[in-house]
C-alpha positions as CSV (number, residue, x, y, z in Angstrom):
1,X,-3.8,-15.0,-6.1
2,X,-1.7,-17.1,-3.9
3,X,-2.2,-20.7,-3.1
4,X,0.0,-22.5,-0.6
5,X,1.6,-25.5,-1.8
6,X,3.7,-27.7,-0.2
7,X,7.7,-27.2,0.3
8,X,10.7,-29.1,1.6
9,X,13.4,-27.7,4.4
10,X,16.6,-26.8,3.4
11,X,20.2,-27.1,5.7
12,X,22.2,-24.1,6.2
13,X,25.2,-24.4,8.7
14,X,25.0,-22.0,11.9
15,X,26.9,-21.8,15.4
16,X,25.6,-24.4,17.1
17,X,22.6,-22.8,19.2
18,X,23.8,-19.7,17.3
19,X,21.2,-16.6,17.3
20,X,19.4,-16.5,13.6
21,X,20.6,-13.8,11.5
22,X,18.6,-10.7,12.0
23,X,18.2,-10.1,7.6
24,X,19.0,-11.4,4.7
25,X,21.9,-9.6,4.0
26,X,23.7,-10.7,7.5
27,X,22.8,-14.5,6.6
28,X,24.3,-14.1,3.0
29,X,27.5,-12.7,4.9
30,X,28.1,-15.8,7.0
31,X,28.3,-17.9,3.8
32,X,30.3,-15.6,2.0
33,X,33.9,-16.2,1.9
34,X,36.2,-12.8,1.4
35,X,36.3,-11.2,-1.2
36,X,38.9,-9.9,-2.4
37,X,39.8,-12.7,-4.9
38,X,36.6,-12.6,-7.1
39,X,38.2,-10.9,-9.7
40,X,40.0,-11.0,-12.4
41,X,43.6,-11.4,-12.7
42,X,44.3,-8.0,-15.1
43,X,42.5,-6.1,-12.3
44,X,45.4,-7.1,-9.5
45,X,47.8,-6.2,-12.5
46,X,47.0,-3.1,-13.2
47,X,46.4,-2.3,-9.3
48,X,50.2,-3.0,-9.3
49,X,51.0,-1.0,-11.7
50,X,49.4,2.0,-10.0
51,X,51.0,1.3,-6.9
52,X,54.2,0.9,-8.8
53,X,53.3,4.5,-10.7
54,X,52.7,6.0,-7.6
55,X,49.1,6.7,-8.9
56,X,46.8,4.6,-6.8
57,X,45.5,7.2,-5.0
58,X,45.0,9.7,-7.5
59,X,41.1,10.0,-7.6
60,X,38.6,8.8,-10.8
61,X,35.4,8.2,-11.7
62,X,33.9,5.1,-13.3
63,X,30.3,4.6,-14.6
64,X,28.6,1.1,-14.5
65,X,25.7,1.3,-17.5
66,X,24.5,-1.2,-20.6
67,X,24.5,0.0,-24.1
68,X,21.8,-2.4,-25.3
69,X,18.3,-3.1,-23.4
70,X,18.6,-7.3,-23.4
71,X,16.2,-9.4,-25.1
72,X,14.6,-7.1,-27.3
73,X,12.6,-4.8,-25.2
74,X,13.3,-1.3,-24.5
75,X,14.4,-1.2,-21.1
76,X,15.9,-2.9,-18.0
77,X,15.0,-3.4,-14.2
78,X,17.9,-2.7,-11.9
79,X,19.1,-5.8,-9.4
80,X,21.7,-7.0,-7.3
81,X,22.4,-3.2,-6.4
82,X,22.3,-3.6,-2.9
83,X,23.6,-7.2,-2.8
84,X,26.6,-5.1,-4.8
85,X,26.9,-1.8,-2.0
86,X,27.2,-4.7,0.9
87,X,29.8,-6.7,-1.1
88,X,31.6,-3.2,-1.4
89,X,31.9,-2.6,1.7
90,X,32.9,-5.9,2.9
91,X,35.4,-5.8,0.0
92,X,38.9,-7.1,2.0
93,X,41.9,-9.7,1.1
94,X,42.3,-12.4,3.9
95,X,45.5,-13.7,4.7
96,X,45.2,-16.3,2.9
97,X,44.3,-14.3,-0.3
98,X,48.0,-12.6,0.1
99,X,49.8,-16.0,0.4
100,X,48.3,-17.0,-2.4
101,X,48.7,-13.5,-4.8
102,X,52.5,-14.2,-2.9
103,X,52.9,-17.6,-5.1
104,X,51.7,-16.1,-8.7
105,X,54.7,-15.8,-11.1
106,X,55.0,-14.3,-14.1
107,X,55.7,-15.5,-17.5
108,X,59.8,-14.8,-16.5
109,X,58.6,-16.8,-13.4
110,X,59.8,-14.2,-10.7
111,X,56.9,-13.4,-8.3
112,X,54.3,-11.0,-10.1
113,X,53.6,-8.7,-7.0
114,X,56.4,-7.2,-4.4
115,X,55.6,-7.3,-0.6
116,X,54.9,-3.6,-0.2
117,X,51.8,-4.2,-2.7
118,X,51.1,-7.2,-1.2
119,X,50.9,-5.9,2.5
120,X,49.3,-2.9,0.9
121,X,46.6,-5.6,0.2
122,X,46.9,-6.9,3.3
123,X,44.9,-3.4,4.9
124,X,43.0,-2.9,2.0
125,X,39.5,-1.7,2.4
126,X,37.2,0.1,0.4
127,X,37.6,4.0,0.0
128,X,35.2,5.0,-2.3
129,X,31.8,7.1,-2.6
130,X,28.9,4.8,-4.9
131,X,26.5,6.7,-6.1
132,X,23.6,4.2,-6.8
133,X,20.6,3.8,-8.6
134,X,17.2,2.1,-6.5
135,X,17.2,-1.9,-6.1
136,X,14.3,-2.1,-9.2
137,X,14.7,1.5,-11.0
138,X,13.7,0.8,-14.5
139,X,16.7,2.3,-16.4
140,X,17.4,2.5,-19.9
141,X,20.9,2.6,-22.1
142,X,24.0,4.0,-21.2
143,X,22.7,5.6,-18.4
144,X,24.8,4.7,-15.0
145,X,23.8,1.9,-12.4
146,X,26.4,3.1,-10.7
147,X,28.9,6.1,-10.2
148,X,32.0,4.9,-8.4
149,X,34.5,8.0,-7.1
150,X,37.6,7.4,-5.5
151,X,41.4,6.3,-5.8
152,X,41.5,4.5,-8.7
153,X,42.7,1.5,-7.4
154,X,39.9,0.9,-5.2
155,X,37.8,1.7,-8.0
156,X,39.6,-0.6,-10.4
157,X,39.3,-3.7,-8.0
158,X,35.4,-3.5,-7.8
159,X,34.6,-3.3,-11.3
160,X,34.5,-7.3,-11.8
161,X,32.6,-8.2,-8.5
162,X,30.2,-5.4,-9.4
163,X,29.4,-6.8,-13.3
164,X,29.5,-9.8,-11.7
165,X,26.6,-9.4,-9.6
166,X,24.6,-6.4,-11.2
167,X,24.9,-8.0,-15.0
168,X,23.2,-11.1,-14.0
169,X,20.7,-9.7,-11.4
170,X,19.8,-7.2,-14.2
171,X,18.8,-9.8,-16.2
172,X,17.5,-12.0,-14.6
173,X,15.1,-9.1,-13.4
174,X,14.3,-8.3,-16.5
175,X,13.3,-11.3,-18.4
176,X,11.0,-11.4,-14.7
177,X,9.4,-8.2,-15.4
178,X,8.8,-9.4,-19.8
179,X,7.4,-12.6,-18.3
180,X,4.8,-11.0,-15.3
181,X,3.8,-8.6,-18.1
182,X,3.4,-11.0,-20.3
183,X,0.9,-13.1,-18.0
184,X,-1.5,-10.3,-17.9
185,X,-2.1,-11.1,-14.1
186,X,-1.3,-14.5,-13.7
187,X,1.2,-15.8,-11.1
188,X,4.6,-16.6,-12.1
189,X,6.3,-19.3,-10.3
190,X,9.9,-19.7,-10.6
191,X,11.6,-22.7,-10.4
192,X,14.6,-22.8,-12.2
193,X,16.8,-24.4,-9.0
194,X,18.3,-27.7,-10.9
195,X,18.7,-25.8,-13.9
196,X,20.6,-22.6,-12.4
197,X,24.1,-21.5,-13.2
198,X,25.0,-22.9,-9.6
199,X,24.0,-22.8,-6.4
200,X,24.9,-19.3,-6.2
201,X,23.6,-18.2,-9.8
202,X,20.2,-20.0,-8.8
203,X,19.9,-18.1,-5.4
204,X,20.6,-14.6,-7.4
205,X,17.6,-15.8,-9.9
206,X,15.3,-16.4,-7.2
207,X,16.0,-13.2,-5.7
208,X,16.0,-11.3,-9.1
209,X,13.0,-13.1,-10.4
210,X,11.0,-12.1,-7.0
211,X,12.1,-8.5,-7.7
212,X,10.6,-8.5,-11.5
213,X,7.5,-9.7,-10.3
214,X,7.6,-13.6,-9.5
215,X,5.1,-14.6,-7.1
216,X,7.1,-17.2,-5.5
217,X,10.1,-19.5,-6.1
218,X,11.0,-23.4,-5.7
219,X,14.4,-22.6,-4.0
220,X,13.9,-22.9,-0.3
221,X,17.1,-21.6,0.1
222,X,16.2,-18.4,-1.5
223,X,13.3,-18.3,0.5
224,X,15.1,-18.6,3.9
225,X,17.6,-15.8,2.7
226,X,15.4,-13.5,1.4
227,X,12.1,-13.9,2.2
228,X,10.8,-15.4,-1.1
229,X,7.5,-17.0,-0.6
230,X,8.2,-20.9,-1.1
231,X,5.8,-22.8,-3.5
232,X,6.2,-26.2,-5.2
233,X,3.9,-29.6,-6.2
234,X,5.7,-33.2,-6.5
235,X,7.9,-34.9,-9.6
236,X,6.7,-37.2,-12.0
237,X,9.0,-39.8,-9.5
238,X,6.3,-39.8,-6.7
239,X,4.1,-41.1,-9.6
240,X,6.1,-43.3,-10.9
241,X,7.8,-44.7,-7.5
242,X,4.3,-46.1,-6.7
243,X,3.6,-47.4,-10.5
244,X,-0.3,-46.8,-10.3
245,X,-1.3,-42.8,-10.3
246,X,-4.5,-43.3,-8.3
247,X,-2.2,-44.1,-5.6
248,X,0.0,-41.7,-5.7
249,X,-2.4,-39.2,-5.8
250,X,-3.7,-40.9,-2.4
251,X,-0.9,-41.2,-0.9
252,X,0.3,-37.4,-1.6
253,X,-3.3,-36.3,-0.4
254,X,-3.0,-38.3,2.3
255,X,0.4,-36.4,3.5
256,X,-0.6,-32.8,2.3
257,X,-4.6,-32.7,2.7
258,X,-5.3,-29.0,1.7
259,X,-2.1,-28.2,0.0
260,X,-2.6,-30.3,-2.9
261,X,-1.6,-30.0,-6.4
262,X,-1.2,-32.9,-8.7
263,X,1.0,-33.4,-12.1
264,X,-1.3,-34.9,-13.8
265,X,1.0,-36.2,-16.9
266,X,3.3,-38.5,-15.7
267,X,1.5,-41.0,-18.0
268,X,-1.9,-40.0,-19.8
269,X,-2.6,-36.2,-19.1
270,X,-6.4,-36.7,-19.5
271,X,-6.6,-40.1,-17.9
272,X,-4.6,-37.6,-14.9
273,X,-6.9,-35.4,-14.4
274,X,-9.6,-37.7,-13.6
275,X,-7.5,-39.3,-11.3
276,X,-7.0,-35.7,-9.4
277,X,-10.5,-35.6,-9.9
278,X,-11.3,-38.9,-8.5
279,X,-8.8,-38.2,-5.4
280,X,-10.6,-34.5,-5.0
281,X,-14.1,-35.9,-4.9
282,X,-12.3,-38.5,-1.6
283,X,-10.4,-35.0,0.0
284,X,-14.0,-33.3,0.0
285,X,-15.8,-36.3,1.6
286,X,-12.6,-36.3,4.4
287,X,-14.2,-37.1,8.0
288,X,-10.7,-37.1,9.8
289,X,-9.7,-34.3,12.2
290,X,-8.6,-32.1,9.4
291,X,-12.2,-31.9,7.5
292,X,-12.6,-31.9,3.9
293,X,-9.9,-30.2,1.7
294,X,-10.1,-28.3,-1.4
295,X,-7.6,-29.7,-4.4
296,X,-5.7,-26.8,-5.0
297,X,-4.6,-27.6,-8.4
298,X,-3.4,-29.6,-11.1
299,X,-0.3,-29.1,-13.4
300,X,0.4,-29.6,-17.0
301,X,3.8,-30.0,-17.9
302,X,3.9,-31.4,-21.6
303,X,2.3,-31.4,-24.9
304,X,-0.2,-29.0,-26.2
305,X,-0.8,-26.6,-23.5
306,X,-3.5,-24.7,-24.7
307,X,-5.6,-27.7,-25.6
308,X,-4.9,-29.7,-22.7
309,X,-5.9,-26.6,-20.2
310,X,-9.2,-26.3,-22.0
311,X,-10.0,-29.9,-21.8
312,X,-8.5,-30.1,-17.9
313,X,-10.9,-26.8,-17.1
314,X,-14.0,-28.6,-18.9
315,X,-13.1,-31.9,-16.8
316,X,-13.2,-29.9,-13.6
317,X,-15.7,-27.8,-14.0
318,X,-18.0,-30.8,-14.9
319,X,-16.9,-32.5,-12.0
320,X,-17.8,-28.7,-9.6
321,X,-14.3,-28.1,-9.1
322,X,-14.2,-24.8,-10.3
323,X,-11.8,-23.4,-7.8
324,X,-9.5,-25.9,-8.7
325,X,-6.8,-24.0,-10.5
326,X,-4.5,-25.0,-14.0
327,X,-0.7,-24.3,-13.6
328,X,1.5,-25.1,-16.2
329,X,5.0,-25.2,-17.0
330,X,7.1,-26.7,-19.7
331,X,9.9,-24.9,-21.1
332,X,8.1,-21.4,-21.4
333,X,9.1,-18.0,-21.5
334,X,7.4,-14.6,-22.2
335,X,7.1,-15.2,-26.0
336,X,5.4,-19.2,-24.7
337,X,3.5,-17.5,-21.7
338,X,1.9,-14.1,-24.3
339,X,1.0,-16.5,-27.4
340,X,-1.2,-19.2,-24.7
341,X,-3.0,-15.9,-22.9
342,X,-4.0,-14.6,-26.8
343,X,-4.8,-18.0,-27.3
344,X,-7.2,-18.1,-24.4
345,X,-6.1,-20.7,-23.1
346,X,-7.5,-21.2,-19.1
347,X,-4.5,-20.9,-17.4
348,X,-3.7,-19.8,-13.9
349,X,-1.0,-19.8,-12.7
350,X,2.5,-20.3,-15.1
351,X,5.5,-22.2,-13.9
352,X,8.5,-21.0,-15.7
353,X,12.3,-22.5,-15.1
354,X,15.5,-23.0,-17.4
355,X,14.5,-20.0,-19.8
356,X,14.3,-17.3,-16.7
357,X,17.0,-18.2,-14.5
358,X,19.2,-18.6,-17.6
359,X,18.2,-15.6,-19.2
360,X,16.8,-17.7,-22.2
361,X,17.8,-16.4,-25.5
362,X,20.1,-13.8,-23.7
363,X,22.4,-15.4,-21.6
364,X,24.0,-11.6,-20.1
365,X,23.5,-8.5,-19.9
366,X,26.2,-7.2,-21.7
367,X,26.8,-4.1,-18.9
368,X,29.9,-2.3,-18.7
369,X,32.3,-0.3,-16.1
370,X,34.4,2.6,-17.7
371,X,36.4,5.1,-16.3
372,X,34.9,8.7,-17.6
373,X,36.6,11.4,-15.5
374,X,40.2,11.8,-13.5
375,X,41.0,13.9,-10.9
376,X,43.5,17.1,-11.8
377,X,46.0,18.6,-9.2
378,X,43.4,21.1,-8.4
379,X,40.7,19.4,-7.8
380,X,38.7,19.2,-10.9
381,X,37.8,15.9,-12.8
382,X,38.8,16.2,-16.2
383,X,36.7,13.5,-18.7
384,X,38.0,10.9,-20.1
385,X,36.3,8.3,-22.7
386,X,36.3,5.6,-24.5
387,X,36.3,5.9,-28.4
388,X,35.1,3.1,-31.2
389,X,34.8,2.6,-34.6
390,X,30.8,1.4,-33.0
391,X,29.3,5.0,-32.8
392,X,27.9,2.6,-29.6
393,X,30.6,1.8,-28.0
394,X,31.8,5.4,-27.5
395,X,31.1,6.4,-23.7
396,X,29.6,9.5,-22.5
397,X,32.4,11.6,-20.4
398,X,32.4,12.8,-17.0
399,X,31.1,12.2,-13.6
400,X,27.8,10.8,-15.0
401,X,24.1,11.7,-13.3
402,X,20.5,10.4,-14.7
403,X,17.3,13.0,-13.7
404,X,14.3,11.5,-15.3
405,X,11.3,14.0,-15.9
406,X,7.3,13.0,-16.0
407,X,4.4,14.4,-17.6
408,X,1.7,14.4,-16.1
409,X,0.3,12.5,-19.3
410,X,2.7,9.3,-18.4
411,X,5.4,10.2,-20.6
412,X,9.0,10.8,-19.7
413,X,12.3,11.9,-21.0
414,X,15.8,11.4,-19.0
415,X,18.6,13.4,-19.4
416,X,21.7,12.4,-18.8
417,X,24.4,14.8,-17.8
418,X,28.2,15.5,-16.4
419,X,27.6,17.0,-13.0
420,X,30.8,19.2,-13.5
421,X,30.3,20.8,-16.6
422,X,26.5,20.6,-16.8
423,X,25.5,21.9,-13.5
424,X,22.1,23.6,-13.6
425,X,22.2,22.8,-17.2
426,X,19.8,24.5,-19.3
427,X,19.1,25.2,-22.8
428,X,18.6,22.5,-25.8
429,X,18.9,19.0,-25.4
430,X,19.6,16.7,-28.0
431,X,18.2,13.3,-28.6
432,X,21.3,10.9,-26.8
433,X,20.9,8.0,-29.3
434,X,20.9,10.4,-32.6
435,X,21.9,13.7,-31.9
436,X,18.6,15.1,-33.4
437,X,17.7,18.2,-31.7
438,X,14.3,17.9,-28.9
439,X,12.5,21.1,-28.9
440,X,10.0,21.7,-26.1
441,X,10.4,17.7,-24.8
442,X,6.7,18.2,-22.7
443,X,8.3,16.0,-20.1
444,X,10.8,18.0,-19.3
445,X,9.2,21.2,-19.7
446,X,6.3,20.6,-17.2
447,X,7.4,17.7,-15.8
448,X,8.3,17.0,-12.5
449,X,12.6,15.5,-12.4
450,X,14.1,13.3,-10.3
451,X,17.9,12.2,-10.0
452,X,18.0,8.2,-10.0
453,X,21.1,8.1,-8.5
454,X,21.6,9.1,-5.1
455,X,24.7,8.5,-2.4
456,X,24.7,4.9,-1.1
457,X,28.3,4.3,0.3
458,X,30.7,7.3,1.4
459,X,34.3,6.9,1.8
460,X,33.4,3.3,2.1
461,X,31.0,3.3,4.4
462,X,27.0,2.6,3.2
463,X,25.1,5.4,4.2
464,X,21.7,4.4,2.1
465,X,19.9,1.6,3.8
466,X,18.8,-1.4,1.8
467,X,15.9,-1.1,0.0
468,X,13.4,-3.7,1.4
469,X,12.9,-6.5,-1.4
470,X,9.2,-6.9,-1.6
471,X,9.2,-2.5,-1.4
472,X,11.6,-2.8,-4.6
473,X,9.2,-5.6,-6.0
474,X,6.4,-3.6,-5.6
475,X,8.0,-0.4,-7.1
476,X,8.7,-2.3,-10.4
477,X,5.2,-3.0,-10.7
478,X,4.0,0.3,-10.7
479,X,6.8,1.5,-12.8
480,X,6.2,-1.2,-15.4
481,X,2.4,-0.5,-15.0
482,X,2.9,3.0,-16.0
483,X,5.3,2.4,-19.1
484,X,3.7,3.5,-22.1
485,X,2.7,0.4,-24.4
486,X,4.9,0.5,-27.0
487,X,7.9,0.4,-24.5
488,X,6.3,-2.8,-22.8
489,X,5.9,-4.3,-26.2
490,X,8.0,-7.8,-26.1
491,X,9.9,-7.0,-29.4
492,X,10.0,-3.2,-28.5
493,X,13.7,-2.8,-30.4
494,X,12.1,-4.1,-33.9
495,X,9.2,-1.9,-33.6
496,X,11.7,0.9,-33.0
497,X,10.1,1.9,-30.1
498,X,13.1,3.0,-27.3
499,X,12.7,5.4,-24.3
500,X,13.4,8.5,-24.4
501,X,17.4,9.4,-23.2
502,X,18.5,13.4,-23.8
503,X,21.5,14.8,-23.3
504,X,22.6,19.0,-22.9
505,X,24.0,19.7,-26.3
506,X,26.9,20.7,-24.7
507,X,27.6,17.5,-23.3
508,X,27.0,15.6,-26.7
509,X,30.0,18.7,-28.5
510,X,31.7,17.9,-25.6
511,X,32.0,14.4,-26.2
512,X,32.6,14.8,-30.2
513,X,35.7,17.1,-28.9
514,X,37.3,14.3,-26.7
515,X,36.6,11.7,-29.7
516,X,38.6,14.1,-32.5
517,X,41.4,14.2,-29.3
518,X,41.0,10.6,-28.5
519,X,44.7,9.3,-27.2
520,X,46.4,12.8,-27.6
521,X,47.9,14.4,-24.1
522,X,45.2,16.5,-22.6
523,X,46.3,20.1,-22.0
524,X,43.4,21.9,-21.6
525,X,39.6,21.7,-20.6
């Protein structure tokens, strides 16, 4: 369902008689400053130090992934993926980036970098190969967003602006996706604009939230960049500026005949719909040019939801305005949105703000971007990882790659693997999470596999196009559509229920070798 409602313009500054970018991506460049100084300050350190060690161009391997799927559920839709790959590649330090890196001083309060690394910076641009997941692949934990190869001080310097933009995206996809889901078909509108981390945090949301599944956000903005439908109604001011809500309502229908939906509890909810039902009874009589106009809607915005929608839809219908559709909003989330459809409650279309743009309960994603594999003299990457006393914390090793395999019966099982040592891997897998061994996993027996990450920049360079946002947006809803139910469930992680990740046995000795030899000189493969 879609139902136009009224938006404002927004002011974005352009050449004067300027041509209007050609995509989404070119507009977000012209109001992007450079960016080689969103990051953080131990990054430019230890960038230093390999240019000081004479190891900045030795080649290695990082891996972007989450360890825990956020709010609860059992998995997480990938965002801000291609927003990422175009930031990569635009990845440069300004002039005025090196004057200022020129004034830092360190704590003896000599200058902390030399002019050779500071002219180094100077040229910098991006050297590496990205291997990427898809803009909306459902993935699950520890397996790679990302895979970035290449001198390790290239590498080093994007980790921050990468967790910076695919942490949030992440999750504000994924509270999307929990939300759509749990509206069983009814529209989400986002609106979460005043209440964003930002201006830039709220565009990212809108985007994000449109990619889980939103039907349309508030932000104009976000709907000028990317192609967001635009929807929104009128505050509780208009009401109030005019001090009697029969006027108001008047007024507003007077202004936007046929695009028309009223908040109806400014003062008296009840008392508000009748007036939108008083003012829809004067739209439907219209003789003007414009003829007689539907009212679109109404919107609840306080007190008991569920209660107040049955009495509105009662009102309505009485009054043979049964097109006339309930939106509501009001603090909700997917936990709000799932308890009022059980309830029955004759909603349709929800509203939701602060607690999606936010991320709600979870306020990040928690993703992270470790280095699993260094280049030797001869050309081989030998794996590296991270240990803990958290058995989760410990990383997987090696140049990492995801193929996910599907039954024909809707299952799947993905198996994560080093794409050195497990080439063509074969033979048992093991459970990634317990270690239990998976004998005849059917998905991956007669299942079909496919590798989720696939070459998006080369050398720098993108050579994977940008994945079209309503094509990505569509893709999450069949993927989420085809998850089997106890994965979709909102408090999947206390019901136990978590996809299935394998990986080669070998792999999983592998990486209990490297943890025994954590931190002593590697001599051998």
């Amino acid at each position: 369902m879609s139902t136009p409602i009224p938006s404002t313009s927004a002011r974005v500054s352009f050449p004067p008689n300027g041509p209007f970018p050609s995509g989404p991506h070119e507009l977000a460049a012209r109001m992007r400053p450079a960016l080689g100084l969103l990051t953080d300050l131990y990054q430019l350190t230890m960038a230093y130090a390999h240019h000081r060690a004479g190891t900045a161009d030795h080649v290695a391997s990082f891996a972007l992934f989450f360890r825990r799927p956020p709010f609860g559920g059992s998995y997480a839709v990938a965002a801000g993926i291609d927003e990422a790959l175009s930031m990569l590649e635009d990845l440069t330090f300004d002039a005025s980036d090196v004057d200022y890196l020129a004034t830092l001083t360190g704590a003896d309060g000599l200058p902390l970098f030399d002019a050779a690394f500071l002219d180094r910076l100077r040229a910098f641009r991006f050297r590496c190969d990205v291997e990427a997941v898809a803009e909306g692949e459902i993935v699950f934990p520890h397996e790679p967003l990302l895979r970035v190869t290449g001198p390790v001080l290239d590498a080093q310097l994007a980790e921050t602006l990468l967790l910076n933009v695919v942490n949030f995206q992440t999750l504000v996809a994924t509270k999307a996706a929990r939300v759509v889901h749990a509206a069983a078909g009814r529209p989400i509108v986002e609106f979460g604009l005043r209440r964003g981390q930002g201006p830039d945090g709220a565009l990212s949301a809108a985007r994000a939230s449109y990619l889980g599944g939103c039907a349309a956000t508030s932000n104009v903005l976000a709907g000028k960049l990317f192609g967001v439908p635009v929807r929104g109604t009128h505050a509780h001011a208009w009401v109030q500026f005019f001090g009697d809500e029969r006027e108001a309502f008047a007024r507003y229908a007077d202004a936007l005949a046929g695009n028309v939906v009223f908040l109806v509890d400014t003062y008296d909810t009840r008392e508000g719909v009748a007036h939108a039902i008083e003012t829809a009874k004067v739209l439907a009589q219209a003789t003007d040019t414009r003829g007689p106009k539907p009212l679109l809607g109404i919107r609840l915005d306080s007190g008991d939801l569920s209660v107040l929608a049955r009495d509105a839809r009662t009102m309505l219908d009485a009054a043979g305005l049964t097109g006339t559709k309930i939106y509501a909003s009001n603090d909700l989330d997917e936990h709000a949105i799932a308890a009022l459809v059980a309830s029955g409650a004759p909603i349709d279309v929800f509203g939701v703000g602060t607690r999606l743009v936010t991320g709600g309960d979870q306020s990040a994603l928690g993703g992270v971007y470790k280095l699993t594999a260094v280049q030797d003299g001869e050309g081989r990457f030998a794996p590296r990882i991270k240990k803990s006393e958290e058995p989760a914390k410990v990383s997987w090793p090696g140049r990492l790659e995801v193929e996910r395999f599907t039954h024909a019966d809707g299952t799947s099982c993905d198996v994560l693997s080093d794409v050195d040592e497990d080439v063509g891997w074969s033979g048992p897998l093991v459970d990634a999470a317990t270690g239990e061994s998976i004998e005849g996993e059917a998905a991956v027996k007669h299942g079909g596999g496919r590798r989720l990450l696939t070459s998006a920049i080369v050398a720098g360079r993108r050579v994977r196009g940008e994945r079209p946002l309503v094509e990505a947006r569509e893709a999450v809803g069949r993927a989420v559509a085809a998850m089997p139910a106890p994965l979709l469930a909102l408090d999947a992680q206390k019901r136990g229920a978590r996809a299935r990740v394998a990986v080669p046995r070998s792999l999983w000795d592998r990486r209990d070798r490297l943890v025994r030899s954590a931190g002593q000189k590697e001599t051998s493969r």
